[in-house]
Backbone as CSV, one residue per row, in Angstrom:
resi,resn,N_x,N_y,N_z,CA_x,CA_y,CA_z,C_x,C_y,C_z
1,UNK,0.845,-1.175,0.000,0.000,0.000,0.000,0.890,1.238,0.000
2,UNK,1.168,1.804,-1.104,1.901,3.299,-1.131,1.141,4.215,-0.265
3,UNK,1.739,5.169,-0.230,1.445,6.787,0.418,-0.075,7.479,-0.386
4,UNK,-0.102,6.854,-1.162,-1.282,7.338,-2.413,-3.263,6.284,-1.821
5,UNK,-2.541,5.521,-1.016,-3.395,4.661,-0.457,-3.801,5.073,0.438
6,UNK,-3.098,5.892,1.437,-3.475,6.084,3.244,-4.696,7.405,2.435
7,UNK,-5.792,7.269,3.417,-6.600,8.140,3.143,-6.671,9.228,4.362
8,UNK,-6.669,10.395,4.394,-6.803,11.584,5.513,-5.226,11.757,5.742
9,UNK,-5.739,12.970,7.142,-4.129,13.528,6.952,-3.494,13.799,5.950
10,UNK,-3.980,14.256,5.123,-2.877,14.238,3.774,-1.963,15.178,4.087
11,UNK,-2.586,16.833,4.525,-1.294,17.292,4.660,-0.132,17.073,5.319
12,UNK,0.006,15.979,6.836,0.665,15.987,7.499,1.351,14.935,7.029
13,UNK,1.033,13.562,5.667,1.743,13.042,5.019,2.438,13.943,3.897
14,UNK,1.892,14.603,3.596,2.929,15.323,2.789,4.001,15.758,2.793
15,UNK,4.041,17.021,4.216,4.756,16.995,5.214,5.796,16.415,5.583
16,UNK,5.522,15.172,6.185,6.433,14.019,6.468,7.470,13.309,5.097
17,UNK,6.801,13.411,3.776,7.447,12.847,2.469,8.273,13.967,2.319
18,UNK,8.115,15.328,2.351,8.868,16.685,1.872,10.251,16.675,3.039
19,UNK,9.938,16.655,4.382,10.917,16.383,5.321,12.202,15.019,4.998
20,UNK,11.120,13.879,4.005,11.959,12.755,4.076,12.620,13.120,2.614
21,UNK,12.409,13.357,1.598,13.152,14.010,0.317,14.282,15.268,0.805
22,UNK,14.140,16.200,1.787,14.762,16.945,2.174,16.288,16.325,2.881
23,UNK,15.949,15.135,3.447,16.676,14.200,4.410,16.699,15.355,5.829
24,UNK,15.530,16.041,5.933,15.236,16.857,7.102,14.443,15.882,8.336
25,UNK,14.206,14.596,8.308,13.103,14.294,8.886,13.940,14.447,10.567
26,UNK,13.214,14.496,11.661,13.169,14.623,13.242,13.714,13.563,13.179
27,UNK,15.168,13.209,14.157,15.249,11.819,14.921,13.654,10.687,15.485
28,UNK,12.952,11.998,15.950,11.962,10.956,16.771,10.148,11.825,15.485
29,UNK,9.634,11.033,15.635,8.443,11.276,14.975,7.100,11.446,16.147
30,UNK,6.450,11.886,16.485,5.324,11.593,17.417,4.043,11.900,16.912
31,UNK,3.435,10.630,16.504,1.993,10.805,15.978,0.876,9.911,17.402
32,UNK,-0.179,11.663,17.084,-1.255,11.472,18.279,-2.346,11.729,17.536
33,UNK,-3.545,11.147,17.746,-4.713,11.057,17.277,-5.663,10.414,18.252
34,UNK,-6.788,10.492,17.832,-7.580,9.485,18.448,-8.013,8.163,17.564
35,UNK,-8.329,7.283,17.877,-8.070,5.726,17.873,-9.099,5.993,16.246
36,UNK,-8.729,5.271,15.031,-8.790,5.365,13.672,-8.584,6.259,13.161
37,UNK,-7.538,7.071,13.346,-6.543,8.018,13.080,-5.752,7.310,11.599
38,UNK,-5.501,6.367,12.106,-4.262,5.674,11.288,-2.618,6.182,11.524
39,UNK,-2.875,6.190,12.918,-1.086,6.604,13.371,-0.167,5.080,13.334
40,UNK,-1.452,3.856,13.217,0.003,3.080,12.957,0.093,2.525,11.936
41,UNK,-0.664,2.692,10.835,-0.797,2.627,9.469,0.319,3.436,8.987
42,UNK,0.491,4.605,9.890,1.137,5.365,9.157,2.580,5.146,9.392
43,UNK,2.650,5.431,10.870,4.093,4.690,11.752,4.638,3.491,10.536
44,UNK,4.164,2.614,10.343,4.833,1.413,9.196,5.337,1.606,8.218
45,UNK,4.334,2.903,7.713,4.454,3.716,6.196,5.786,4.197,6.325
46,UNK,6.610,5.318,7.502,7.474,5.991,7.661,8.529,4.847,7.370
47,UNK,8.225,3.826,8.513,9.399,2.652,8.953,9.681,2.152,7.127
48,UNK,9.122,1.929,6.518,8.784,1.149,5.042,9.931,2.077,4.462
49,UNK,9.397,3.236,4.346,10.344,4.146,3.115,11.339,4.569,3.754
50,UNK,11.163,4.631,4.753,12.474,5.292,5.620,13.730,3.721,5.548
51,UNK,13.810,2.810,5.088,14.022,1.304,4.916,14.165,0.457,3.509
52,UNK,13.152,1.081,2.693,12.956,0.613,1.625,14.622,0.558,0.991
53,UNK,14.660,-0.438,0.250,15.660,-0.624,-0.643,15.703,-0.706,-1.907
54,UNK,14.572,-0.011,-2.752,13.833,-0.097,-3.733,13.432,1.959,-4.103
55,UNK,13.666,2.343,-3.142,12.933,3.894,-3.152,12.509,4.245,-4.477
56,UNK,10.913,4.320,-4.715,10.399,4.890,-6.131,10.287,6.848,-5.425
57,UNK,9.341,7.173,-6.609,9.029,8.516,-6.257,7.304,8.323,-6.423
58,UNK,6.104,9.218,-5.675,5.085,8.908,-6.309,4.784,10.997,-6.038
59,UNK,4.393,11.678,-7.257,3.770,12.638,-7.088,5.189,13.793,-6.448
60,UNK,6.405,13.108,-7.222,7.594,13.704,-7.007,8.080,13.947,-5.310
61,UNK,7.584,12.429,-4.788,7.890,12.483,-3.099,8.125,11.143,-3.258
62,UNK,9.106,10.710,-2.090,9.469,9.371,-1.902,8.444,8.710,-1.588
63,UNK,8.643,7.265,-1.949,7.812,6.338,-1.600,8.455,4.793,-1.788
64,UNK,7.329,4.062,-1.009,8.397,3.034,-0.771,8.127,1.737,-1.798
65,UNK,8.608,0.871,-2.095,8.053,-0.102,-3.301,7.150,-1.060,-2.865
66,UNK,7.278,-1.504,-1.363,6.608,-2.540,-0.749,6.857,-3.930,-0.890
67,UNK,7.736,-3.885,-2.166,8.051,-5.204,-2.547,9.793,-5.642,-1.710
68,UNK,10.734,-5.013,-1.497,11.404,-5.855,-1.263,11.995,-6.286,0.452
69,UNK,12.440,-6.868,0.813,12.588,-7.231,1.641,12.127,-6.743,3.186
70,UNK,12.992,-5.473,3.071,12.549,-4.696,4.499,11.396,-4.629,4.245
71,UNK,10.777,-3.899,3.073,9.119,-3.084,3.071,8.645,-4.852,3.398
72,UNK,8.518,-5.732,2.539,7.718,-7.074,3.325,8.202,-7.014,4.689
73,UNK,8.853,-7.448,5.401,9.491,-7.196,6.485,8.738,-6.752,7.694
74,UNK,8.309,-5.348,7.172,7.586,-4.598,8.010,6.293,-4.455,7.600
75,UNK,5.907,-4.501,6.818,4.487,-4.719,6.609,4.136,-6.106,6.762
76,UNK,4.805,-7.292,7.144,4.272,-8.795,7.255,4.662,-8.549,9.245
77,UNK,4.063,-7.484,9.770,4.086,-7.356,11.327,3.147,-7.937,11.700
78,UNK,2.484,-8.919,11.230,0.787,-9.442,11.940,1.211,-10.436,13.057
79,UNK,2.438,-10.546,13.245,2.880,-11.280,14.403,2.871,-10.077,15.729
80,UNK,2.603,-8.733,15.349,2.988,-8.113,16.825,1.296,-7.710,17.337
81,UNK,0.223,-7.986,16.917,-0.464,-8.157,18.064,-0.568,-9.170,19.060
82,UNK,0.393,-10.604,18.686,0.407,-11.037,19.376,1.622,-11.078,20.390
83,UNK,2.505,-9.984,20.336,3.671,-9.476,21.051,3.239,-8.416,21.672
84,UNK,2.060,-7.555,21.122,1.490,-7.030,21.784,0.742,-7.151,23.075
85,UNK,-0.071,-7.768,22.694,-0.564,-8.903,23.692,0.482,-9.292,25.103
86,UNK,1.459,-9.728,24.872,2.295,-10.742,25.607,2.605,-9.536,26.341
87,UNK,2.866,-8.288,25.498,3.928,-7.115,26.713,2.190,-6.439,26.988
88,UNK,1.307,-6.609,27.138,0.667,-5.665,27.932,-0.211,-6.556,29.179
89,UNK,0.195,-8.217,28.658,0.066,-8.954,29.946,0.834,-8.997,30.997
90,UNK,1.909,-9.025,30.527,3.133,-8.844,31.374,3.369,-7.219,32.288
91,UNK,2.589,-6.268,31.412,2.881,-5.293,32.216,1.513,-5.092,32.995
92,UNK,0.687,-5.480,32.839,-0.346,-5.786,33.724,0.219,-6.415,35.347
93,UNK,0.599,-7.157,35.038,0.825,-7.501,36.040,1.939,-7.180,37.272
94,UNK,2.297,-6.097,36.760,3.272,-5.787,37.659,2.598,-4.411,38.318
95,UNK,3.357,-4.139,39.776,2.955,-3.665,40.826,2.341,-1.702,39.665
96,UNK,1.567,-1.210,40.343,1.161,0.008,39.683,2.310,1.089,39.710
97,UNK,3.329,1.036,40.919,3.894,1.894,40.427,4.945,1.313,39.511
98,UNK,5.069,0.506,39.446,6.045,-0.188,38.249,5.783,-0.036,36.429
99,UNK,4.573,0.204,36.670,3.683,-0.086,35.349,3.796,1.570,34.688
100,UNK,4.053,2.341,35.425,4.273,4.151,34.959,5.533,3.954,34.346
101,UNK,6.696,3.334,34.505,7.812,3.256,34.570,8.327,2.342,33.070
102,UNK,7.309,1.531,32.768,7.523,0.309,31.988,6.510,0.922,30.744
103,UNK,7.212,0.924,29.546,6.793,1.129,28.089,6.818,0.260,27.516
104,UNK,5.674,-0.612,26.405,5.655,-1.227,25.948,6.528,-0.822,24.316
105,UNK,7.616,-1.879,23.806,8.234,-1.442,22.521,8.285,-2.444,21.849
106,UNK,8.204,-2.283,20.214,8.310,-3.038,19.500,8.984,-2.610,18.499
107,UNK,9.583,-3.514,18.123,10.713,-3.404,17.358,10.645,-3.949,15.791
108,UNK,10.418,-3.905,14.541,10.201,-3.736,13.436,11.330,-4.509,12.197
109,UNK,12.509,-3.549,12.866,13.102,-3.669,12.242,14.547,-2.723,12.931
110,UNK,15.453,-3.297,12.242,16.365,-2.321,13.250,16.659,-1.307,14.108
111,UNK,16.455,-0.542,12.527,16.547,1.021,13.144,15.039,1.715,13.239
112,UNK,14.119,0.669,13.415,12.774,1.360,13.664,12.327,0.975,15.142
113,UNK,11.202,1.654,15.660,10.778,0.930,17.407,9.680,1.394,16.923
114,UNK,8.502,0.882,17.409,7.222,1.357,17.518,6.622,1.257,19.250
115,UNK,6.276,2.591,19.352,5.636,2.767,20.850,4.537,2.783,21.100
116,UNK,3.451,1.724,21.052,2.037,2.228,20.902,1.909,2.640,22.136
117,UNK,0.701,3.402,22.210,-0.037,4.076,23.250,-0.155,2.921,24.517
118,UNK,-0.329,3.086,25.777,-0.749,2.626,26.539,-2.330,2.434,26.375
119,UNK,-2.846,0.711,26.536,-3.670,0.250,26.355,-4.850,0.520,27.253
């Protein structure tokens, strides 16, 4: 699914493609919304092109091919709701003030982490 696929937000994908053609993008990214937002639709999108080893252009902005390795890679994540799962059982269960302290992370791909929201 290219950048041409995500529907809404457009300007703030735009944004984000102009920053990543610039090679301006932020060390850290922080997307907030409320829940069908598509912040982690999008989060993947970044991780994908920011990764891709294939880099096309779509609409004279980077984009990612989806096809090779990393982009499968990270878009074949349907294993982390169930890692999801595992770290928000695990942090369940630990004492409350422990649980302020403890972030759930997932990891993608190397140089990517994904932080979802507290559940």
């Amino acid at each position: 699914m290219p950048f041409s696929d995500f529907h809404g937000n457009a300007e703030t994908v735009h944004r984000l493609r102009e920053m990543i053609s610039r090679d301006h993008l932020p060390h850290a990214v922080v997307l907030a919304g409320g829940r069908g937002a598509g912040k982690y639709t999008l989060a993947l999108m970044l991780a994908q092109v920011l990764n891709c080893l294939n880099l096309t252009k779509t609409d004279g902005l980077p984009d990612f091919c989806g096809t090779c390795a990393n982009c499968r890679r990270i878009a074949q994540a349907g294993d982390l709701d169930a890692r999801f799962a595992e770290a928000v059982e695990a942090r369940e269960n630990l004492r409350d003030s422990d649980k302020k302290e403890t972030r759930i992370l997932v990891q993608t791909h190397p140089d990517v982490l994904i932080i979802p929201p507290d559940p």
